[in-house]
N, CA, C and O atoms as a CHARMM CRD file, in Angstrom:
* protein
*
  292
    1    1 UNK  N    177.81700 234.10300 302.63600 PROA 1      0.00000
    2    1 UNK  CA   177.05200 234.36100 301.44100 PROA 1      0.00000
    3    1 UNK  C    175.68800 233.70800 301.60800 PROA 1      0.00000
    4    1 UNK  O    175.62000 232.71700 302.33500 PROA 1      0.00000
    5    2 UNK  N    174.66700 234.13600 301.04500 PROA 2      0.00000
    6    2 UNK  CA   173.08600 233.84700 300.84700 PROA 2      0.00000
    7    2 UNK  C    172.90800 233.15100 300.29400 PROA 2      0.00000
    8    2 UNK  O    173.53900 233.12300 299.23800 PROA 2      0.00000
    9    3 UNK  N    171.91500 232.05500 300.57600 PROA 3      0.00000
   10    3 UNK  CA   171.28100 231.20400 299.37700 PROA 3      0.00000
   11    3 UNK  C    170.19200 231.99500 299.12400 PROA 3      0.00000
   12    3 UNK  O    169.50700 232.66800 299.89600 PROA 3      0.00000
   13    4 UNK  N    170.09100 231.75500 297.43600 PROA 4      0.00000
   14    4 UNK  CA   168.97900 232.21700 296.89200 PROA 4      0.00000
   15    4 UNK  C    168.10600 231.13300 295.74700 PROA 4      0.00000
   16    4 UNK  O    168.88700 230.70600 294.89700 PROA 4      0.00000
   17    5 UNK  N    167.06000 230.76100 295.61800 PROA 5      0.00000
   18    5 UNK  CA   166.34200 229.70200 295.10900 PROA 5      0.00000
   19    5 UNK  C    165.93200 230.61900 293.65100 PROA 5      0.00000
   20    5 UNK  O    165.64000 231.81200 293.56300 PROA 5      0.00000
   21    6 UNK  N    166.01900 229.74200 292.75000 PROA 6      0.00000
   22    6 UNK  CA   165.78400 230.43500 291.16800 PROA 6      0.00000
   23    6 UNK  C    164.99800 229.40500 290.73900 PROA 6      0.00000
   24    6 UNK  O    165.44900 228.26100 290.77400 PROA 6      0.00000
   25    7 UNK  N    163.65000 229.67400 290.25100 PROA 7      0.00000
   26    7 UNK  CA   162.92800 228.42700 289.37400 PROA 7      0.00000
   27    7 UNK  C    162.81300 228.64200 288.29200 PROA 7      0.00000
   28    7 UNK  O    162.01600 229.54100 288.02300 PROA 7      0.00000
   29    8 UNK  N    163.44700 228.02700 287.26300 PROA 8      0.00000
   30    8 UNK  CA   163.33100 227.64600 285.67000 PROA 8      0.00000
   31    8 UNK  C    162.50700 226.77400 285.14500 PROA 8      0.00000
   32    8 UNK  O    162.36400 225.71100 285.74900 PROA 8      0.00000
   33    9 UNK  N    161.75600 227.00600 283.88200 PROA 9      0.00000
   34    9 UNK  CA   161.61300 226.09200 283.27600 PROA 9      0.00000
   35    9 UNK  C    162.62100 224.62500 283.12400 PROA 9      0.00000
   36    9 UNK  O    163.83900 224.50900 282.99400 PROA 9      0.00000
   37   10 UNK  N    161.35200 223.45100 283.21800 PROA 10     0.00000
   38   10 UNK  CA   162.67100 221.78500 282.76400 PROA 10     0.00000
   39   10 UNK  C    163.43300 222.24500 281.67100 PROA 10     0.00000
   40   10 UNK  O    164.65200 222.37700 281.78200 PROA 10     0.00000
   41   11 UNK  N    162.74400 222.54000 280.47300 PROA 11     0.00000
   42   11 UNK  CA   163.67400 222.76300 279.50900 PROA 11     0.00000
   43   11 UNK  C    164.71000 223.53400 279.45100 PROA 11     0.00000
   44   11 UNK  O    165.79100 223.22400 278.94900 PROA 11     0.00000
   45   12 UNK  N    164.41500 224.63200 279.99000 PROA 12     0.00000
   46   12 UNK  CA   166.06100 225.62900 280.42100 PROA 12     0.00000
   47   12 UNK  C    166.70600 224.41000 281.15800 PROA 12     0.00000
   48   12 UNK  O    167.65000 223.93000 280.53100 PROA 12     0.00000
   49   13 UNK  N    166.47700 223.93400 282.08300 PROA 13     0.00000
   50   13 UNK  CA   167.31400 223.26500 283.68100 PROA 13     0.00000
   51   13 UNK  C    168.00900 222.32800 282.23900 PROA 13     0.00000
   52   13 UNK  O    169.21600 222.35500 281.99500 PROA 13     0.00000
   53   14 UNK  N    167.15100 221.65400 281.51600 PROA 14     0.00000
   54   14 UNK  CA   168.06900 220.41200 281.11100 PROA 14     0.00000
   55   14 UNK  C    169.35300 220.84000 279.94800 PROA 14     0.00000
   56   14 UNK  O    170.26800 220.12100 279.54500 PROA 14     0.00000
   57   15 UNK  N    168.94200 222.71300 279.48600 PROA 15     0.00000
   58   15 UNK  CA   169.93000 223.30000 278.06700 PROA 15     0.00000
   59   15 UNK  C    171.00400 223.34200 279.27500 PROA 15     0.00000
   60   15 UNK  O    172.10300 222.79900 279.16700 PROA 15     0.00000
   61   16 UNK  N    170.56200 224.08400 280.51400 PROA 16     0.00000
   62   16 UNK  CA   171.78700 224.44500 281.51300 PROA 16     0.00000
   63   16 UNK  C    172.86900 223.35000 281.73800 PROA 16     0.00000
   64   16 UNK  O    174.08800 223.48400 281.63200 PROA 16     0.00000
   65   17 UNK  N    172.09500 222.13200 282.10300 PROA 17     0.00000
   66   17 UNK  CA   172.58400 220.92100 282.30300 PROA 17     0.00000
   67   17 UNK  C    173.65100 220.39100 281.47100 PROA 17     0.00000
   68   17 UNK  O    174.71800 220.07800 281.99900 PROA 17     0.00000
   69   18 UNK  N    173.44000 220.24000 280.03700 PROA 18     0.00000
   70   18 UNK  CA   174.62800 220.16600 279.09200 PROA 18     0.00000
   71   18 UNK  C    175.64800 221.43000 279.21000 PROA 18     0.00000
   72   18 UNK  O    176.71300 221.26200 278.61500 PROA 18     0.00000
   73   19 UNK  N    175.51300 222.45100 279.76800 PROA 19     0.00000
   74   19 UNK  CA   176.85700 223.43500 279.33900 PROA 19     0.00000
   75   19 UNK  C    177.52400 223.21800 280.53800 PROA 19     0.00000
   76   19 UNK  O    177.29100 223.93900 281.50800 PROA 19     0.00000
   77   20 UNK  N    178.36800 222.26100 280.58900 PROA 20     0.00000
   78   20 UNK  CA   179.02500 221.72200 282.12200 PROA 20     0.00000
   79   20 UNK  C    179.83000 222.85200 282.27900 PROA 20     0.00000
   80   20 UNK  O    179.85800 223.07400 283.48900 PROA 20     0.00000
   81   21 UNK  N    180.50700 223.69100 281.67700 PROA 21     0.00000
   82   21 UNK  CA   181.26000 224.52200 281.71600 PROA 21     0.00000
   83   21 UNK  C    181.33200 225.93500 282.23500 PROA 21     0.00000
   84   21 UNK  O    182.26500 226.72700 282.37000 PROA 21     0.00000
   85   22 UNK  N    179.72200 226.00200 282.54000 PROA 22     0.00000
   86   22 UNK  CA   179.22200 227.17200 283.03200 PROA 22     0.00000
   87   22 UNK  C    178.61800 227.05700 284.53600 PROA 22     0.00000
   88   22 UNK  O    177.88900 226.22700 285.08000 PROA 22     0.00000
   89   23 UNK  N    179.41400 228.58400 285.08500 PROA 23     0.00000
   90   23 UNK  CA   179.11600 227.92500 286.46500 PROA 23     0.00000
   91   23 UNK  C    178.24400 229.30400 286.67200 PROA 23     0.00000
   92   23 UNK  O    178.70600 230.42900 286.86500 PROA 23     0.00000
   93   24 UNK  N    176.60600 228.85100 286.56400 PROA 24     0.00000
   94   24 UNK  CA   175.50100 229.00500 286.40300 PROA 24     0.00000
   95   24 UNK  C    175.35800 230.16400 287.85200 PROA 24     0.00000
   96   24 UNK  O    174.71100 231.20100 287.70500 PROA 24     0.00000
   97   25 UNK  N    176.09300 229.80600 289.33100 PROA 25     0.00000
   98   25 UNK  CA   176.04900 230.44500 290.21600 PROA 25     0.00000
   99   25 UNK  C    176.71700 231.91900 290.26500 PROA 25     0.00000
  100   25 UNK  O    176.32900 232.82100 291.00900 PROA 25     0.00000
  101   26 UNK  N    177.62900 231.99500 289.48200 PROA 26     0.00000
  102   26 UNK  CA   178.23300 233.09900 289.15100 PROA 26     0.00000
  103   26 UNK  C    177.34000 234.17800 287.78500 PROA 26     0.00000
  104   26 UNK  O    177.30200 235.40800 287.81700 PROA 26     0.00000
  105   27 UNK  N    176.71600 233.30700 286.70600 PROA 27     0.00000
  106   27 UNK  CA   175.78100 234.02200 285.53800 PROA 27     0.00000
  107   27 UNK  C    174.88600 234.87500 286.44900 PROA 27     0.00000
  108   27 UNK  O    174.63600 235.98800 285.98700 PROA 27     0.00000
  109   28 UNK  N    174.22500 234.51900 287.92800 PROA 28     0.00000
  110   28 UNK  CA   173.15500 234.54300 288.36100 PROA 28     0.00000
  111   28 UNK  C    173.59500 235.45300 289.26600 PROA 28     0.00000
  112   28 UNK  O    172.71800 236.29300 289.46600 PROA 28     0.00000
  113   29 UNK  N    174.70100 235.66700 289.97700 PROA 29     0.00000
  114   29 UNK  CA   174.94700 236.36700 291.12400 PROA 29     0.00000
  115   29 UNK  C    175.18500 237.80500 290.03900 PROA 29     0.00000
  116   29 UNK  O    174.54800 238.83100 290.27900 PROA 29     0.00000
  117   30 UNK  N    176.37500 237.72700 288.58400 PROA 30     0.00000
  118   30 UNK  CA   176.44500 238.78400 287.75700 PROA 30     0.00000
  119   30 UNK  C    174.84200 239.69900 287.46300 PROA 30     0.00000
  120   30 UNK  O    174.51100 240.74400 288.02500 PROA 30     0.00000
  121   31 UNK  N    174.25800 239.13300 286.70100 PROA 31     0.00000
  122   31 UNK  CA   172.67700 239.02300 286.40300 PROA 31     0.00000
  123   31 UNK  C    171.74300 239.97200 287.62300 PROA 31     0.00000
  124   31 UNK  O    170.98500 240.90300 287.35000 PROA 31     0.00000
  125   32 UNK  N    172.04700 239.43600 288.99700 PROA 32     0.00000
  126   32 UNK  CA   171.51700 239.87300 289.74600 PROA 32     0.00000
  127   32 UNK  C    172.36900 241.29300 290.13600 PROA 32     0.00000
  128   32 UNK  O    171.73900 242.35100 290.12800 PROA 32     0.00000
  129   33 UNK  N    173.57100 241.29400 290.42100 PROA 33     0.00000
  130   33 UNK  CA   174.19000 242.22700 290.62700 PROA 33     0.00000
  131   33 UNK  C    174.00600 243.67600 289.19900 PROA 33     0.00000
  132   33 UNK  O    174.29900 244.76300 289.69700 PROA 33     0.00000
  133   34 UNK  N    173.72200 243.76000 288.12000 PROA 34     0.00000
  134   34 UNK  CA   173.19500 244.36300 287.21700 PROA 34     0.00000
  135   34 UNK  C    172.17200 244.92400 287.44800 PROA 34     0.00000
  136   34 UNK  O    172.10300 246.15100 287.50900 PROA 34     0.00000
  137   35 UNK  N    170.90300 243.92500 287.67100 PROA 35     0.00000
  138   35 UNK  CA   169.99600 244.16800 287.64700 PROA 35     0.00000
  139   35 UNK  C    169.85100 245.45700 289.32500 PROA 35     0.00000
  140   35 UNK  O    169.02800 246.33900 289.57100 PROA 35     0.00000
  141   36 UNK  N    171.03300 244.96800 290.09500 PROA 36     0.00000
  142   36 UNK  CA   170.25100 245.92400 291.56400 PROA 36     0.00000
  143   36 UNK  C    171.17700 247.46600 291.02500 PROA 36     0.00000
  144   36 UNK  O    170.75800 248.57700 291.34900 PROA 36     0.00000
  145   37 UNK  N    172.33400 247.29900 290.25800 PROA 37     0.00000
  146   37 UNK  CA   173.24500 248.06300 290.02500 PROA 37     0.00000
  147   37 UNK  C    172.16700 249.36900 289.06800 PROA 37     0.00000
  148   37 UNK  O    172.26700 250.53800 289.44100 PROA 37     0.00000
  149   38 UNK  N    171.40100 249.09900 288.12300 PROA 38     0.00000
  150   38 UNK  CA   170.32800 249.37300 287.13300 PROA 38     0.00000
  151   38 UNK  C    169.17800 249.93700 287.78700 PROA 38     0.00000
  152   38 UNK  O    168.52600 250.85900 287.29600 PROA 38     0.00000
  153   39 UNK  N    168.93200 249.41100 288.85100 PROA 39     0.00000
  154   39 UNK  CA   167.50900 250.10100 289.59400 PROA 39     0.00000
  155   39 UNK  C    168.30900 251.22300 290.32300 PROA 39     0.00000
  156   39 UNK  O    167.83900 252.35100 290.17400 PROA 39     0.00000
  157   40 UNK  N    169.32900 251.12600 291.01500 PROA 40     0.00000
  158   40 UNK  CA   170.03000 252.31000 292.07300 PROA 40     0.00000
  159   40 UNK  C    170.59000 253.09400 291.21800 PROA 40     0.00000
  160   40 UNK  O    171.32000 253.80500 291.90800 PROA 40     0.00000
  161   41 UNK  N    170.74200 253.53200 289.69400 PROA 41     0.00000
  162   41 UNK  CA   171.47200 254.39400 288.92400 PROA 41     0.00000
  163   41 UNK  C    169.80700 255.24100 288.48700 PROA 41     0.00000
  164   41 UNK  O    169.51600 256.39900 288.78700 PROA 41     0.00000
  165   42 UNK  N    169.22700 254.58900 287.98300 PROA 42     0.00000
  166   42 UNK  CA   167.74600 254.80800 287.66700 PROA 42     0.00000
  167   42 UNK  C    166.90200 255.99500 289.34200 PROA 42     0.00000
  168   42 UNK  O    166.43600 257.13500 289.33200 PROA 42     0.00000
  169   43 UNK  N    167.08600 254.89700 290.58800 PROA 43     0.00000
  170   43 UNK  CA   166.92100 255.75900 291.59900 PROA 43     0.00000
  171   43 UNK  C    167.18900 256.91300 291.91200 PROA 43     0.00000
  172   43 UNK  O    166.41300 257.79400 292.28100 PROA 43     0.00000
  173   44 UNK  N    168.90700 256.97100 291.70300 PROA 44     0.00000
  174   44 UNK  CA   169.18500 258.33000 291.75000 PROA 44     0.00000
  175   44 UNK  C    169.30600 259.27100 290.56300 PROA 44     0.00000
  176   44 UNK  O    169.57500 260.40200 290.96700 PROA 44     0.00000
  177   45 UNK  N    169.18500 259.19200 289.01600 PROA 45     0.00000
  178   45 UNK  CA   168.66000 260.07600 288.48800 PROA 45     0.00000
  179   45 UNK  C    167.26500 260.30900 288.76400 PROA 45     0.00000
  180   45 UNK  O    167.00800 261.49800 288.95500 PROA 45     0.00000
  181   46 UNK  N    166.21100 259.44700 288.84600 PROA 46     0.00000
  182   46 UNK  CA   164.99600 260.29500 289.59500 PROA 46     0.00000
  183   46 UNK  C    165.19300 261.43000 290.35200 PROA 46     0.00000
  184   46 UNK  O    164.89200 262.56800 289.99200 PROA 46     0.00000
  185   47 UNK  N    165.87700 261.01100 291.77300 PROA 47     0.00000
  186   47 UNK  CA   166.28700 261.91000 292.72300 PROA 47     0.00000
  187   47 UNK  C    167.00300 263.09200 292.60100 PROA 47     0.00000
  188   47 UNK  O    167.04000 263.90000 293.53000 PROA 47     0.00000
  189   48 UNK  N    167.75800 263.33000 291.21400 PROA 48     0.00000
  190   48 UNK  CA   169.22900 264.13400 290.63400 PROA 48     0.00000
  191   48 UNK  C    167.48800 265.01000 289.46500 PROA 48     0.00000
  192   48 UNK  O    167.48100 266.23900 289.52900 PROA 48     0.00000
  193   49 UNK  N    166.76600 264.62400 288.93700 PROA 49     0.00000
  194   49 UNK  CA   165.58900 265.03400 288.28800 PROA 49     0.00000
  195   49 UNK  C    165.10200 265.61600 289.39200 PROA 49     0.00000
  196   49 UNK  O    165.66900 266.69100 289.58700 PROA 49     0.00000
  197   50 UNK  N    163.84900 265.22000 290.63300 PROA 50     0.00000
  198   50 UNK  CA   163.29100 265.87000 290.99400 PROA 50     0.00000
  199   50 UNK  C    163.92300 267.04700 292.20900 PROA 50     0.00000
  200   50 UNK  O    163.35900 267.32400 293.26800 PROA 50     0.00000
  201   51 UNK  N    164.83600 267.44700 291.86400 PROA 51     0.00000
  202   51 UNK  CA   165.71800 268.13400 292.47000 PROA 51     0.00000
  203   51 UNK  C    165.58600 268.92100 291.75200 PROA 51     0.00000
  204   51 UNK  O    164.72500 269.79800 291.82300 PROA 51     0.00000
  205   52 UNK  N    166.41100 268.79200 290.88800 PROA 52     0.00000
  206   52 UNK  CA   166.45100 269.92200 289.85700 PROA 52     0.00000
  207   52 UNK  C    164.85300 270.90700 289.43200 PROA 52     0.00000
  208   52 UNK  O    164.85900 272.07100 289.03100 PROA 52     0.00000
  209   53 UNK  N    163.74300 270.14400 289.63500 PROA 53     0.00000
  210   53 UNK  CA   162.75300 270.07200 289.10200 PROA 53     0.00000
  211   53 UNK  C    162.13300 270.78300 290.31800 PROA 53     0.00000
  212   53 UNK  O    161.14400 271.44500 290.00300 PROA 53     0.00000
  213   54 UNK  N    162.53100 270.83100 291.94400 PROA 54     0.00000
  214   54 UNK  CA   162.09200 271.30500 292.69800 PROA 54     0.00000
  215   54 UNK  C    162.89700 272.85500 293.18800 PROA 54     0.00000
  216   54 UNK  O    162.65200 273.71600 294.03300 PROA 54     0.00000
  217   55 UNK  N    163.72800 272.69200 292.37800 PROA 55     0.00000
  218   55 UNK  CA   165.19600 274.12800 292.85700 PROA 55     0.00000
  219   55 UNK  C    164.13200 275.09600 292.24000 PROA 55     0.00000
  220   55 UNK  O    163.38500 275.04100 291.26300 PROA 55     0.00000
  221   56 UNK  N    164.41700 276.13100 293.36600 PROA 56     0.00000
  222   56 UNK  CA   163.81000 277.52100 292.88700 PROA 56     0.00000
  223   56 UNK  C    164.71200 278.82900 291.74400 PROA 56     0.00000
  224   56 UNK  O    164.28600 279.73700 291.03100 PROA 56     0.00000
  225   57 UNK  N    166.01500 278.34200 292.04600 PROA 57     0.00000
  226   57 UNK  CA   166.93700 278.79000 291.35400 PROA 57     0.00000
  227   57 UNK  C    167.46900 278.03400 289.90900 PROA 57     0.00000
  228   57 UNK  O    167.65800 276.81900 289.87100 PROA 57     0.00000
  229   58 UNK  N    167.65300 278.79900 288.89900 PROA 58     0.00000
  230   58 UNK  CA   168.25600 278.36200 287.81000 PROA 58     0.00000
  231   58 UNK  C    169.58000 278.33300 287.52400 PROA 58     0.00000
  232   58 UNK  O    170.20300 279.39400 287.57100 PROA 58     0.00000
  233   59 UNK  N    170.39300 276.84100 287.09900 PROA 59     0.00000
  234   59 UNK  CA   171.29300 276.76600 287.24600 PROA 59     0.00000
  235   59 UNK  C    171.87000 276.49300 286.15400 PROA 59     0.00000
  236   59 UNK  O    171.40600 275.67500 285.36000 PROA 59     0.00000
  237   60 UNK  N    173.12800 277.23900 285.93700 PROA 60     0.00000
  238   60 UNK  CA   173.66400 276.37900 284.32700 PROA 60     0.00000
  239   60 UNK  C    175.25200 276.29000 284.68100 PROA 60     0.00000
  240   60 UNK  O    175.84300 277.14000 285.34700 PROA 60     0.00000
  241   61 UNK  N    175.69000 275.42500 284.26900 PROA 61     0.00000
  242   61 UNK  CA   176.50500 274.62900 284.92900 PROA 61     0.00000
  243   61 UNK  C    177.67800 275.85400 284.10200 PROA 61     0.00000
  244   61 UNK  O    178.52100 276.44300 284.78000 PROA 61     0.00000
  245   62 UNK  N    177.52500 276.11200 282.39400 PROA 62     0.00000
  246   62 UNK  CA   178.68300 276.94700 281.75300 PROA 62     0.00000
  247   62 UNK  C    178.85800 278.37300 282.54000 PROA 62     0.00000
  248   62 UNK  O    179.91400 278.78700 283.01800 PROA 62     0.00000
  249   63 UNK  N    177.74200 278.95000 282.56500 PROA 63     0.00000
  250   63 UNK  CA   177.83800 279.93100 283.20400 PROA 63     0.00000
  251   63 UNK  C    178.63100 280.23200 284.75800 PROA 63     0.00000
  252   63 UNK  O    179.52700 281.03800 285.00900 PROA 63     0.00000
  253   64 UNK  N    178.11600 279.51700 285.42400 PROA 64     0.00000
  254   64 UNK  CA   179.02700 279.05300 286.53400 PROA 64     0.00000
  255   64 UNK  C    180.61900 278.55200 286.11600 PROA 64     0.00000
  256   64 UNK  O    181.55600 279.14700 286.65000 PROA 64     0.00000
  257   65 UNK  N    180.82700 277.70900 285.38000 PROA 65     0.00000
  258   65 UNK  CA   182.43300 277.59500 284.74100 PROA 65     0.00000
  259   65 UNK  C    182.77200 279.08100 284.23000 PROA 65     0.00000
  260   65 UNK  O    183.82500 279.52300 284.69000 PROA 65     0.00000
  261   66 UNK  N    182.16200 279.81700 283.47500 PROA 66     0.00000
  262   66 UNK  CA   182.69600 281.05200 282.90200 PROA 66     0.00000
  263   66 UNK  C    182.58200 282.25100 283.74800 PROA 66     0.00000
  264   66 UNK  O    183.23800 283.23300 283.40200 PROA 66     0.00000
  265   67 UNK  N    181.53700 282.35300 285.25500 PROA 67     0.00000
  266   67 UNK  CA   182.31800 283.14000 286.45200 PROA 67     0.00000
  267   67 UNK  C    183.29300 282.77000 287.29800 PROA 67     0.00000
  268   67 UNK  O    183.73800 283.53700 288.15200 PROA 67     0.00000
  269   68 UNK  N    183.74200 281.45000 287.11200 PROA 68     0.00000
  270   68 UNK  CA   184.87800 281.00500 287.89500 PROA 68     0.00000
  271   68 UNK  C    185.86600 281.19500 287.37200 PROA 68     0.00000
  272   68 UNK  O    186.86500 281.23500 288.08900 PROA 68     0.00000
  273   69 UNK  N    186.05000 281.43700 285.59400 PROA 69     0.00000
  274   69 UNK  CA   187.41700 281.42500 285.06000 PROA 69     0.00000
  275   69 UNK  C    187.83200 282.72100 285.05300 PROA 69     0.00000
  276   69 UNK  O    188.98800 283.14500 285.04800 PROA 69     0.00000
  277   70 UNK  N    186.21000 283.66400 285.05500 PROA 70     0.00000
  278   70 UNK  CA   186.60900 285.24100 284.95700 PROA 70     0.00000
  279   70 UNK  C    187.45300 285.56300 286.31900 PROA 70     0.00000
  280   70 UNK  O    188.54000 286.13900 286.30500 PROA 70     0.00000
  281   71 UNK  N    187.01700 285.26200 287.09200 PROA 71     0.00000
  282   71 UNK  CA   186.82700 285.39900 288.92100 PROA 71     0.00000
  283   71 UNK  C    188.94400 285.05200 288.69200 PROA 71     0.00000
  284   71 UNK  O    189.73100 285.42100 289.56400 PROA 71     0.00000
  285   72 UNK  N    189.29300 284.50900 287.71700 PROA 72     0.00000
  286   72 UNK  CA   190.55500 283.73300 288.45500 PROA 72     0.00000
  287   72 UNK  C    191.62600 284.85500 287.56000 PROA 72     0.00000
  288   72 UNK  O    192.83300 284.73200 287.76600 PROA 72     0.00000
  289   73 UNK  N    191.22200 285.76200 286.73400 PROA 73     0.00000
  290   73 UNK  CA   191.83100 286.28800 285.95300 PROA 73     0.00000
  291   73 UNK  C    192.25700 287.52700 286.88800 PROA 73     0.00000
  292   73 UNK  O    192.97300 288.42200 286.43900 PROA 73     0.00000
C-alpha cells in the first residue's frame, strides 16, 4: 500500500486529535476512493454522450425491444 501525505489545517489536526476513535486512515482512503469512483462514472457518461452525439444513426432503445418481441412471435 502507498503512502499518501494530507495537509490540514492545526485546527482540524487538533478536532481530529480528540476523536481517538476514528481511524482517520480509512475516512481518507473511503473519501479518496469516492472521489476517483465519481470522476470515472462522470468519464464515461461523457464518453456514453459523445457517442451517442457522434452516431449517424438513430437509436431508440423501445423500438428495438418492440422488433425483438415482434421478431419472437
Amino acid at each position: 500500500m502507498s503512502n499518501v501525505t494530507v495537509r490540514v489545517p492545526e485546527e482540524l489536526k487538533g478536532r481530529m486529535k480528540r476523536c481517538k476513535s476514528v481511524n482517520w486512515s480509512e475516512v481518507a482512503r473511503k473519501a479518496f476512493e469516492d472521489a476517483a469512483r465519481k470522476e470515472e462514472i462522470q468519464r464515461a457518461a461523457e464518453s456514453i454522450k459523445n457517442l451517442r452525439t457522434e452516431s449517424k444513426t438513430e437509436w431508440d432503445g423501445a423500438k428495438e425491444i418492440r422488433k425483438w418481441r415482434d421478431a419472437a412471435k
